[in-house]
C-alpha positions in Angstrom: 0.0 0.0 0.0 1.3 3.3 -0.9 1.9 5.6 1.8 -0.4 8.4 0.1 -3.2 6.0 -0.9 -6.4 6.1 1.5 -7.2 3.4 2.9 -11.2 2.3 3.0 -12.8 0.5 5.4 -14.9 -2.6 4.4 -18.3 -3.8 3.1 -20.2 -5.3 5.9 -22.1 -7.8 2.9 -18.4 -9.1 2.6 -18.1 -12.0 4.9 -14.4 -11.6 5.3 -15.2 -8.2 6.1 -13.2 -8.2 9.7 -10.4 -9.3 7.5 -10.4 -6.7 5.1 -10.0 -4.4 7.8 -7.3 -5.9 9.7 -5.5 -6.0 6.7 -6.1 -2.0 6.4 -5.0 -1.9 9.9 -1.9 -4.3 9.6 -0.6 -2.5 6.0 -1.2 1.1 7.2 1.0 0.5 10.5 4.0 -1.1 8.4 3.8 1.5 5.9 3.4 4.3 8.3 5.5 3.3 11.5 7.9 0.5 9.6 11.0 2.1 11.0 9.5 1.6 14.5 8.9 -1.7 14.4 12.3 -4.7 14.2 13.1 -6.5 11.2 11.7 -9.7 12.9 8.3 -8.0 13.3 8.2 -6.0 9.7 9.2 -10.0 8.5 6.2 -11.0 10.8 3.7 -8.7 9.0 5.1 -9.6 5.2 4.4 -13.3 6.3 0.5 -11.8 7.3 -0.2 -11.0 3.9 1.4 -14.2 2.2 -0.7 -16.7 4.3 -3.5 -18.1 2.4 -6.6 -16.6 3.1 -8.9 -18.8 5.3 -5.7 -18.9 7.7 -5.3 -14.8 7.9 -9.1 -15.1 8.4 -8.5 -17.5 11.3 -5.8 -15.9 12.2 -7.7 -12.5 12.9 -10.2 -14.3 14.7 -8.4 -15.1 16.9 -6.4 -12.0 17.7 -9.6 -9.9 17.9 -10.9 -12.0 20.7 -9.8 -12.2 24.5 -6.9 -14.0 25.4 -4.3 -16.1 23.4 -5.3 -19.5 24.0 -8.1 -21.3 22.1 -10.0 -24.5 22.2 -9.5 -26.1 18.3 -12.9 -27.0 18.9 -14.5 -24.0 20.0 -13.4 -22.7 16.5 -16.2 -22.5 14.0 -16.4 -19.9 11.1 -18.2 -21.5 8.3 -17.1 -17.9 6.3 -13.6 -19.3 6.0 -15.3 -21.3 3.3 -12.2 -24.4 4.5 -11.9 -26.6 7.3 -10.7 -24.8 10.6 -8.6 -27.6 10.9 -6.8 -26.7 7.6 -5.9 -23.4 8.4 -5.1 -24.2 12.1 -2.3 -26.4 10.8 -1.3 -23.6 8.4 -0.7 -21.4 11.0 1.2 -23.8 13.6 3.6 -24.7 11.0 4.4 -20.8 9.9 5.0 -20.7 13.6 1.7 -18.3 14.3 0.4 -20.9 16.8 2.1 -22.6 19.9 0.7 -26.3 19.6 1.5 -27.2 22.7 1.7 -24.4 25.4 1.9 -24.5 28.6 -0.7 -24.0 30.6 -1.0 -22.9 34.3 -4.1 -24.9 36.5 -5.9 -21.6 36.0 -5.7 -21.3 32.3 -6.7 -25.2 32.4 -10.1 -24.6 34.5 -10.7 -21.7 31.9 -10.6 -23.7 28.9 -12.1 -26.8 29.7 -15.4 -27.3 31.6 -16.4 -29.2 35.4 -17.1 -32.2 33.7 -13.7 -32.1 31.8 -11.8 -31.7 34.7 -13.2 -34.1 36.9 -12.1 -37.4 35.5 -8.4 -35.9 35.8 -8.7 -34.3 39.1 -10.3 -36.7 41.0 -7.4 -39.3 42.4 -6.0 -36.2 43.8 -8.5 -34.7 45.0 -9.9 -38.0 46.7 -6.4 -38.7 48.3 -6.5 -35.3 50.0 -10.0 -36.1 51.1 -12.1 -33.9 49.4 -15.6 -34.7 47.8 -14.9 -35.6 43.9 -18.1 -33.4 42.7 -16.5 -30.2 44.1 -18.0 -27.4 42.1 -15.6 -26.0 39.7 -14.6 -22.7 41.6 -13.9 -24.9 45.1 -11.8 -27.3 43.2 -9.5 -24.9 41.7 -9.0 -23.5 44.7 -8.3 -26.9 46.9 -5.8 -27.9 43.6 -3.6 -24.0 43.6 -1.0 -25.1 45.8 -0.9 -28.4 44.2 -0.1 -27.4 41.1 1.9 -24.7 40.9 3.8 -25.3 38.0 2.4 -24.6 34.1 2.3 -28.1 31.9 1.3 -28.9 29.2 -2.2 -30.2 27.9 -0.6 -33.8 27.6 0.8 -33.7 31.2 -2.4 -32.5 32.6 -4.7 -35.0 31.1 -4.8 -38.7 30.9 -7.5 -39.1 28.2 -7.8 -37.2 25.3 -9.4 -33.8 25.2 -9.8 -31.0 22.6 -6.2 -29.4 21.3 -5.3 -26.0 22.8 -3.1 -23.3 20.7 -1.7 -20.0 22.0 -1.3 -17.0 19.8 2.2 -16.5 19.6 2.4 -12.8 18.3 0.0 -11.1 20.4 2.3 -8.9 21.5 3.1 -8.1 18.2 -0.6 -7.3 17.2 -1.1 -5.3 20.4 2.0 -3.1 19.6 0.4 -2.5 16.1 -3.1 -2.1 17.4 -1.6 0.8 19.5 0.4 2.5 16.4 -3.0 2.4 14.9 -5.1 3.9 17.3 -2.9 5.4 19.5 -4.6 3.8 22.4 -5.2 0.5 23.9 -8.2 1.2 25.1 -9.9 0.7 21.8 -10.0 -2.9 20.7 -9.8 -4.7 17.6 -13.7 -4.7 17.3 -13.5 -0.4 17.1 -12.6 -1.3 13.8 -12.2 -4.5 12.5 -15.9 -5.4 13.3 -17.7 -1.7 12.5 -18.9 -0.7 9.2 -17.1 2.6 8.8 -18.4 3.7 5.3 -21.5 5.5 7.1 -19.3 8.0 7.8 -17.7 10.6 6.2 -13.6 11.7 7.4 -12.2 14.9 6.7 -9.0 13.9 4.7 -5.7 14.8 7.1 -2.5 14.9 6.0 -0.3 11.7 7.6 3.9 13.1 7.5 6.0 11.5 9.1 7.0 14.5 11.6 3.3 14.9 12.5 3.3 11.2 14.1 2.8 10.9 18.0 5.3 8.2 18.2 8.8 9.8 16.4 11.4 6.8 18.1 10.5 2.8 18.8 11.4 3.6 22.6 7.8 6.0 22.3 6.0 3.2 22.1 7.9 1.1 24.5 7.3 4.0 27.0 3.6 4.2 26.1 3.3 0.0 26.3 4.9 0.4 30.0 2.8 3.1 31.5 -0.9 0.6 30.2 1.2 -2.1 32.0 1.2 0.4 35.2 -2.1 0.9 34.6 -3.2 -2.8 34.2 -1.7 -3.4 37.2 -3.3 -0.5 39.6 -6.7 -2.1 38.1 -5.6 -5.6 39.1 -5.2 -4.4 43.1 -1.2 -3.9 42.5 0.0 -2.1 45.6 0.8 1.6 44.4 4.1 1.5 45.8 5.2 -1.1 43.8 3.6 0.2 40.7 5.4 3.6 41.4 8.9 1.7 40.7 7.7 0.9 37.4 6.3 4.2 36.4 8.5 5.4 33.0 10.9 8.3 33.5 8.9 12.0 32.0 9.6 12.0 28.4 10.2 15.3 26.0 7.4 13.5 24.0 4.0 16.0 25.1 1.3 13.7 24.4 3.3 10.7 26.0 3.5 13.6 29.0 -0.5 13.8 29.2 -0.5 10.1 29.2 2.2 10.2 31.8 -0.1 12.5 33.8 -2.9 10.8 34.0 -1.3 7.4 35.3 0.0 9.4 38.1 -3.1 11.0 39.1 -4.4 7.3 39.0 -1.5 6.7 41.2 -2.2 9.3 43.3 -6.0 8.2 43.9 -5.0 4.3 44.7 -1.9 5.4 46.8 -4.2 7.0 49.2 -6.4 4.5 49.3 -3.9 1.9 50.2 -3.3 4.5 52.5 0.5 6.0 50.8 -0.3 9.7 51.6 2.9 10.2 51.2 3.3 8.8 47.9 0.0 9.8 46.9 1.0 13.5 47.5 4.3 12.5 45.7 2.4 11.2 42.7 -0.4 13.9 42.5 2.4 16.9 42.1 4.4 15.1 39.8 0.9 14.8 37.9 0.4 17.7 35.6 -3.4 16.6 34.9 -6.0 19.6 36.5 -7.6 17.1 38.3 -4.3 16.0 40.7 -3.7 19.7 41.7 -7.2 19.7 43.7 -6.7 16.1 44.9 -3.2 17.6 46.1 -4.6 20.4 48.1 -7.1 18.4 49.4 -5.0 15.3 50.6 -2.7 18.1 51.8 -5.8 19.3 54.0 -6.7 15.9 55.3 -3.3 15.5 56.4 -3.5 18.9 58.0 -0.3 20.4 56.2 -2.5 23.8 56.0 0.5 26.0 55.3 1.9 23.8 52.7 -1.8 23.7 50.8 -2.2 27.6 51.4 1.1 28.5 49.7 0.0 26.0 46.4 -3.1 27.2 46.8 -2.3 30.7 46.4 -0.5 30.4 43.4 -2.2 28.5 42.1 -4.8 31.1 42.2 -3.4 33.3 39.8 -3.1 30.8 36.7 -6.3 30.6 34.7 -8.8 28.6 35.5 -12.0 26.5 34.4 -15.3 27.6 36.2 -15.2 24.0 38.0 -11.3 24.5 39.3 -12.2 27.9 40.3 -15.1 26.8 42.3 -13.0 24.1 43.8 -10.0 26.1 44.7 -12.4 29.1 46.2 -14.3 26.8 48.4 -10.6 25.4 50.2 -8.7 28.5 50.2 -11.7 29.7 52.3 -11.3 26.7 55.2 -7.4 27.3 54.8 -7.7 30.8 55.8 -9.2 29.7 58.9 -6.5 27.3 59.5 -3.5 29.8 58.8 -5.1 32.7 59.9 -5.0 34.4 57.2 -8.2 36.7 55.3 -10.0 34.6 53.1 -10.2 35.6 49.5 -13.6 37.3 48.9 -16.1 35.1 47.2 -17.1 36.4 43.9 -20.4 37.4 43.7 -23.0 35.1 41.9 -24.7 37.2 39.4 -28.7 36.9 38.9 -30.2 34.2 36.7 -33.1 35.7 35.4 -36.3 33.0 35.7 -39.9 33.0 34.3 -42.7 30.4 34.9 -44.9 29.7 31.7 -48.4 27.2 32.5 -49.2 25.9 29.4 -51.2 22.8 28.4 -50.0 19.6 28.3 -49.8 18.0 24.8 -47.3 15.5 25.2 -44.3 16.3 23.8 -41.2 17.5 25.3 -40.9 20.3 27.6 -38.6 21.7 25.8 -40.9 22.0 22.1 -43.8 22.8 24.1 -41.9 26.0 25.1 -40.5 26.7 21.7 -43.7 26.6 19.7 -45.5 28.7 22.8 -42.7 31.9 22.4 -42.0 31.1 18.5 -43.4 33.4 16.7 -42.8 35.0 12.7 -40.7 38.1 14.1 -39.0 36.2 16.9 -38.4 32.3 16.3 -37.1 29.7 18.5 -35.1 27.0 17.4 -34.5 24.0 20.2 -30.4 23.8 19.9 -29.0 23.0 23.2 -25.3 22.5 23.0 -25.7 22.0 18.8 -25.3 25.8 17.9 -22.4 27.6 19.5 -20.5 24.2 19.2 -21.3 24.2 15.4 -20.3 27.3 14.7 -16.9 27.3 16.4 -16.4 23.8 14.7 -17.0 25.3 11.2 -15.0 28.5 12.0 -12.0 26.4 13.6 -12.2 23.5 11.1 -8.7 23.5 9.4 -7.7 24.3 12.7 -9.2 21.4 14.3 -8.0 19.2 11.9 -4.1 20.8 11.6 -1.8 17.5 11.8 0.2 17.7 14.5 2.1 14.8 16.3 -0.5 12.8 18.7 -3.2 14.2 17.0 -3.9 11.7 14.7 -3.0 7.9 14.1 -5.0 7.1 10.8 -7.8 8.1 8.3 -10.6 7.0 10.2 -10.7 9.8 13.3 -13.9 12.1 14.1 -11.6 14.4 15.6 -8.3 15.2 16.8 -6.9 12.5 19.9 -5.6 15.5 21.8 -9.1 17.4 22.2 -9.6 17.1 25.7 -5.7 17.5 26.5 -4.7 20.5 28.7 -2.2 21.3 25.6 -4.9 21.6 22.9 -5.3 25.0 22.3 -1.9 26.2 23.4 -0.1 23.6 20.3 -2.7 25.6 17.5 -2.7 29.4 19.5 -1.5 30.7 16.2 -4.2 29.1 13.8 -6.6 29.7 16.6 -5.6 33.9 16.9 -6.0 33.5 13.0 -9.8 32.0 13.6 -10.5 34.8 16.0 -9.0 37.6 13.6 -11.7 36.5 11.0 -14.5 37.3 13.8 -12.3 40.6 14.4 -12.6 41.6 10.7 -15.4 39.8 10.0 -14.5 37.5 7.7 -15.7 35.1 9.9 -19.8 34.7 8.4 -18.4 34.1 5.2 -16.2 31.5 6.5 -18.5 29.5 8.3 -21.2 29.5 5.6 -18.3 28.3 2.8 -17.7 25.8 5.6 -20.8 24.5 6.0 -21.4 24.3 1.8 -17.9 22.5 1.7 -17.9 19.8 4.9 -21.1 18.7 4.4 -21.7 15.9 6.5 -17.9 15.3 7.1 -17.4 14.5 10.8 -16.5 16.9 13.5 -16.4 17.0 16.9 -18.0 20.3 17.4 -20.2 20.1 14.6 -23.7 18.6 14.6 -24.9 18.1 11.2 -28.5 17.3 12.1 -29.3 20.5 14.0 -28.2 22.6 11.2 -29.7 23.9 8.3 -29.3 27.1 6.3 -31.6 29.6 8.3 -30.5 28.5 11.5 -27.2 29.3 10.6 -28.2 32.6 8.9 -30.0 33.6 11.6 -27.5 33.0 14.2 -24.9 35.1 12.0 -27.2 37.7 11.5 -27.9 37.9 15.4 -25.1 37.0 17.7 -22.6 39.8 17.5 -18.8 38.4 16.4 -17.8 39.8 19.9 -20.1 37.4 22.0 -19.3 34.4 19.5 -15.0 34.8 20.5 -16.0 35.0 24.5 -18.5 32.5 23.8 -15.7 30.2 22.1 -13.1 31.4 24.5 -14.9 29.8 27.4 -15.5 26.6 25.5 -11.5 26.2 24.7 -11.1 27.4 28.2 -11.8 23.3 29.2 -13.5 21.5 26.4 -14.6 18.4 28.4 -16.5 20.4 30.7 -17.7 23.5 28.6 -19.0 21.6 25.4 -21.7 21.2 27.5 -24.6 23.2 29.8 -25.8 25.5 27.3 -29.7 26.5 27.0 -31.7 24.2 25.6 -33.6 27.2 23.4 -32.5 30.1 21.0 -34.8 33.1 20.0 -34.0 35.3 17.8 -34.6 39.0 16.8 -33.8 39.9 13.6 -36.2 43.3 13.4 -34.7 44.6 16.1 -31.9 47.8 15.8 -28.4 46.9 16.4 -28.4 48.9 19.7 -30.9 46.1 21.1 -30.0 42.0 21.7 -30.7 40.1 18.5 -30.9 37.0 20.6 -31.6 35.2 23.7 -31.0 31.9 24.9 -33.7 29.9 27.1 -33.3 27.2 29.9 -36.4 25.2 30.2 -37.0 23.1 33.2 -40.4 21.1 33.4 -41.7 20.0 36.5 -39.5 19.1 39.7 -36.4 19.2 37.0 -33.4 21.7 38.1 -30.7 23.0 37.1 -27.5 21.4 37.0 -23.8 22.9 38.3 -22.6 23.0 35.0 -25.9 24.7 33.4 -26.0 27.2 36.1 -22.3 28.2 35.3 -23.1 29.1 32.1 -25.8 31.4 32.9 -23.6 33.6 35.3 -21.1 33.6 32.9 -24.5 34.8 30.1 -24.9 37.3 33.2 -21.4 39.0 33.6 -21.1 39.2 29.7 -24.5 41.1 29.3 -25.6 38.0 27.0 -29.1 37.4 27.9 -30.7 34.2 29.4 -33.3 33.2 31.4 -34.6 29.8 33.0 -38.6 28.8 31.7 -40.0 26.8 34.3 -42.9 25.0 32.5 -45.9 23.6 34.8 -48.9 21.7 33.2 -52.4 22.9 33.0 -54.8 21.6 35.6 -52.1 19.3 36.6 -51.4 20.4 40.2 -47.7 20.3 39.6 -45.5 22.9 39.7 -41.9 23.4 38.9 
């Protein structure tokens, strides 16, 4: 495969499909990463492509699913359109397949079931007096310290049972499946087993200097920090984990990775009851979320002048609504602690609040309101968190999709990997000042409406193609002055995760009205016994202290007795 072709994913009517698409997977990772992988593996992967075709199939099978030990017999795909047998022995003597692993007593009582086990089990288990129709869990646990050594499936059984194989390049196919993605998290079935032609991916341009992983050791370092985290999943004592934990790389987005493991760390140390190490952890952590775990660890352990002085400086950096929040509600117990003044609490702003009673006529609370107030000269359109997230998504779209390294790992991608990292914005500042210049000049309508003609229907994170149409957008850009739409997308690159989200469900607009009056006005609506959540309730003081105006509908029903 040519390293400027584009790969497609495949036809779910194809019954191979799942192999189709690991071969995508397999060709675009030795094309695009071959100098990070050994000649061994690249010889590995060559050796893919020349087995014959019911044993790739096989082959895949078995890699997508859990594990890397199979039954022979628990292997049926009628698509392979050959015996399984066939292609089993294809791939055990091309050296894909173990024959004959070893197998510990757990692996055993995994593959094979109670009545399996029994017939071999039960001499030993009679001699040390136990009741030969143990159920399966007991009698792996009376056998453990019998049978400590692995074996294999000839030394643990008299009698003939089914053949076992293990997968002998797993580790191989995981290493790949993370070049791919640029996660493990994802598995094979993200892709091998999804129909990906639904959807439409804006084309990004794959050089080599805009990869996330520039050096074989990047991916080493990335495969040793999941093992870290594998490990605080399984119970692993933190301490013991921390000794494992990769040395800080110059590599940012292997730093953000870095980051989070260590504020996972920081939460299991404590647990286990490490404060010290937890605290250790969660400031070597540059993730937002350690620095208030910090301060409040730091607090529980009553180190109030040590939190005060973090706190304080921490104080001055800026800050998401949440973190502010946070950090306002300890810095005024600290004061109290170190005698010092506390910092003034800002001053909530009004949220401006209207009851409508209208009759109940069973659709949502939130269209009931829209077609009460909708009206010829002032129409409502129910958008949520579609519209302002639309329009900074088709202002920002080369932006968004700029290829830099650990943004993105192949042609399949709805957005860029890094857009909840801290780093995001500060990485594009430039093409993000140029973005905001357009709104300065006003280039900016034009923009987004050649945008919108252009992507049509091309995936974007911000951008939600169903909730648009041509007057909404029209409207919008006639209505919402260019200086509320930057502090508007200001705030949302302020913290993504969080601000994406908790806007008004409803949008009026004005569009007789003189420029010295609002064009616009965004609506709440809360039906009965429904309230508003932290998140919603920051965005309307921030409506509040930028003059934007918004107001909360509470809806009760008609002759219902219930109010809001």
């Amino acid at each position: 495969m040519s390293m400027h072709l584009r790969p497609a994913a495949a036809d779910l009517e194809n019954p191979l499909y799942y192999l189709k698409n690991m071969e995508t997977v397999v060709s675009w990772v030795a094309n695009h990463h071959a100098d990070l992988l050994l000649e061994p593996e690249r010889a590995r992967l060559r050796d893919f492509f020349e087995l014959p075709r019911p044993s790739r199939a096989l082959l895949t099978r078995m890699v997508m699913r859990s594990g890397d030990l199979f039954r022979a017999d628990k292997l049926n795909y009628p698509e392979l359109g050959s015996p399984e047998a066939d292609a089993l022995n294809e791939l055990i003597a091309d050296n894909w397949l173990d024959a004959a692993p070893l197998l510990t007593l757990d692996e055993l009582f995994r593959l094979f079931t109670l009545a399996e086990l029994r017939p071999a089990f039960a001499p030993v288990l009679a001699q040390a007096g136990h009741a030969k129709n143990l159920p399966k869990a007991r009698m792996l646990e009376v056998l453990r310290d019998t049978f400590v050594d692995a074996r294999t499936l000839t030394d643990w059984f008299d009698q003939e049972v089914a053949s076992v194989v293990r997968v002998k390049q797993m580790t191989l196919f995981d290493r790949i499946r993370l070049m791919f993605f640029g996660n493990l998290r994802q598995s094979w079935s993200d892709f091998v087993l999804v129909e990906l032609g639904h959807h439409r991916y804006e084309p990004v341009e794959f050089k080599p200097e805009v990869r996330a992983f520039s050096q074989r050791s990047d991916v080493d370092t990335y495969l040793a920090m999941h093992h870290c985290r594998e490990w605080l999943d399984a119970g692993v004592l933190a301490a013991e984990v921390w000794a494992e934990v990769p040395h800080p790389s110059d590599n940012p987005w292997l730093t953000s990775r870095r980051d989070r493991l260590l504020l996972e760390l920081g939460r299991q140390a404590e647990r286990q009851g490490e404060r010290e190490l937890a605290l250790q952890a969660l400031a070597a952590s540059g993730h937002r979320e350690a620095r208030l775990k910090q301060l409040r660890l730091l607090e529980r352990m009553k180190r109030f002048e040590e939190a005060w002085a973090i706190a304080a400086h921490w104080q001055n950096h800026e800050l998401s609504d949440a973190e502010s929040q946070g950090l306002a509600r300890i810095l005024k117990r600290l004061a109290v602690k170190v005698g010092q003044p506390a910092p003034p609490a800002p001053r909530a702003p009004e949220i401006h609040e209207f009851i409508l009673t209208l009759p109940q006529t069973g659709g949502s609370v939130e269209a009931v309101v829209r077609d009460h107030l909708s009206t010829p000269e002032a129409p409502v359109f129910y958008v949520e968190n579609t519209l302002i997230n639309s329009l900074f998504g088709l202002l920002c779209w080369h932006t968004i999709f700029k290829a830099i390294p650990g943004a993105f790992f192949h042609p399949f991608h709805t957005g860029p990997a890094d857009l909840v990292r801290e780093d995001f914005v500060s990485r594009r500042q430039a093409a993000f000042n140029l973005c905001f210049a357009a709104l300065h000049d006003g280039r900016y309508r034009q923009q987004i409406l050649d945008t919108y003609e252009a992507k049509q229907g091309i995936t974007n994170p911000f951008v939600i193609w169903p909730a648009l149409n041509k007057e909404l957008l029209t409207l919008a850009l006639d209505c919402i002055p260019s200086g509320d739409l930057r502090i508007l997308f200001e705030r949302l690159l302020l913290n993504i995760r969080e601000h994406r989200s908790g806007f008004p469900d409803l949008v009026r607009f004005y569009p007789e009205n003189a420029d010295n009056k609002p064009r616009y006005e965004m609506i709440e609506v809360k039906g009965p016994g429904d309230r508003l959540q932290d998140h919603q309730i920051r965005w309307l003081h921030f409506f509040a202290r930028q003059g934007i105006a918004a107001s909360v509908c509470y809806l009760r029903w008609q002759d219902s007795g219930v109010t809001a």
